[in-house]
C-alpha positions in Angstrom: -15.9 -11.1 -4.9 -12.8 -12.5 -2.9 -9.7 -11.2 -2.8 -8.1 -7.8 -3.7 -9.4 -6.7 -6.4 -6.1 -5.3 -8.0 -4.2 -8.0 -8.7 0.1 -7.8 -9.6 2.3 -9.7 -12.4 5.7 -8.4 -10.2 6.7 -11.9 -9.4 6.5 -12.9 -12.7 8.0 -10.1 -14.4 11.1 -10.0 -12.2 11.6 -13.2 -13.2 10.8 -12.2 -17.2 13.9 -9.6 -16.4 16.5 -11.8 -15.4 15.4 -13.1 -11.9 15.7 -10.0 -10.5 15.6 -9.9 -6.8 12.6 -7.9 -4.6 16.0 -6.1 -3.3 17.2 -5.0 -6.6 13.4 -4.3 -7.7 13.0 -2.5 -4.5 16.1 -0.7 -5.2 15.0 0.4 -8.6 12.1 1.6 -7.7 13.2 3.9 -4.3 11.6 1.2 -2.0 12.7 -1.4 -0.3 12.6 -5.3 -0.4 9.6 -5.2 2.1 7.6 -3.3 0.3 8.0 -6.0 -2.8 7.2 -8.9 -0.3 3.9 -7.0 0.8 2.6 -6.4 -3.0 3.3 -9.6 -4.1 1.8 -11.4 -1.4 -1.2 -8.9 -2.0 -1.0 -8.0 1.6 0.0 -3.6 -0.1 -1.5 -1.7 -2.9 0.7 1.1 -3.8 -0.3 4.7 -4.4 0.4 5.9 -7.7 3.4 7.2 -7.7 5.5 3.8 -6.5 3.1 1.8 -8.8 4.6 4.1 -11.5 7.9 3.8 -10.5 7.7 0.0 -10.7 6.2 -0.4 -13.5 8.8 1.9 -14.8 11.5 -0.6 -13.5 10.2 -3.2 -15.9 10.2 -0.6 -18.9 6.4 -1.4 -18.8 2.9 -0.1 -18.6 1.4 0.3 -15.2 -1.8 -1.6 -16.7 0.8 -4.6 -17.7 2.1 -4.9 -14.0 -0.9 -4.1 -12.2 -4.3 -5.4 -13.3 -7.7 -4.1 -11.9 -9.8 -7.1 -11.7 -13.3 -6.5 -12.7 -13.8 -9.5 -14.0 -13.5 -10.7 -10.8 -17.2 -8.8 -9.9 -20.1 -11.3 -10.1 -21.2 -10.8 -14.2 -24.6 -8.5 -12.9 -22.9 -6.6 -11.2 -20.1 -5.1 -14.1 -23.2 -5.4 -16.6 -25.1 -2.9 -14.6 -21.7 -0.4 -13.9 -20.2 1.0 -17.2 -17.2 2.2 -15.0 -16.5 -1.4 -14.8 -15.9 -2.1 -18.8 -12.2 -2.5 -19.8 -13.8 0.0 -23.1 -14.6 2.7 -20.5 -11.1 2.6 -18.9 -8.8 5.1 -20.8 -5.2 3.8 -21.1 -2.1 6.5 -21.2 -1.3 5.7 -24.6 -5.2 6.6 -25.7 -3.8 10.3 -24.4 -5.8 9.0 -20.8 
């Protein structure tokens, strides 16, 4: 396993919404353009309440801006862990 293991699409979906700027991202979601910097260098994970609020400044779903990567655990490892199944994650619109 190498990396963090939740991986971001913020770069590319603030340029999906017009090239928006990490300041007016930041902005828009009551942070700042540092914070932006940090996630999409991987360097911060949010809690969730900014991921929320990120997400939210997209008009998207958390899962669409943030993705957990456990596909990125060596194949024995997520065949052995349930938990690790996208089928065993339950997503908000599932009522999760």
């Amino acid at each position: 396993m190498t990396g963090p293991l939740i991986r971001n699409s913020i770069r590319r979906l603030r340029f999906e919404h017009g090239e928006m700027t990490q300041e007016e991202l930041g902005r828009r979601a009551g942070g700042t353009r540092q914070t932006i910097i940090a996630l999409e260098q991987g360097k911060y994970l949010p809690s969730r309440e900014p991921a929320f609020r990120i997400s939210r400044a997209f008009g998207a779903r958390l899962e669409d801006v943030f993705d957990y990567g456990w596909h990125r655990v060596a194949p024995a490892v997520a065949e052995s862990c349930p938990a690790l199944h996208t089928s065993a994650i339950p997503h908000m619109d599932e009522g999760g």
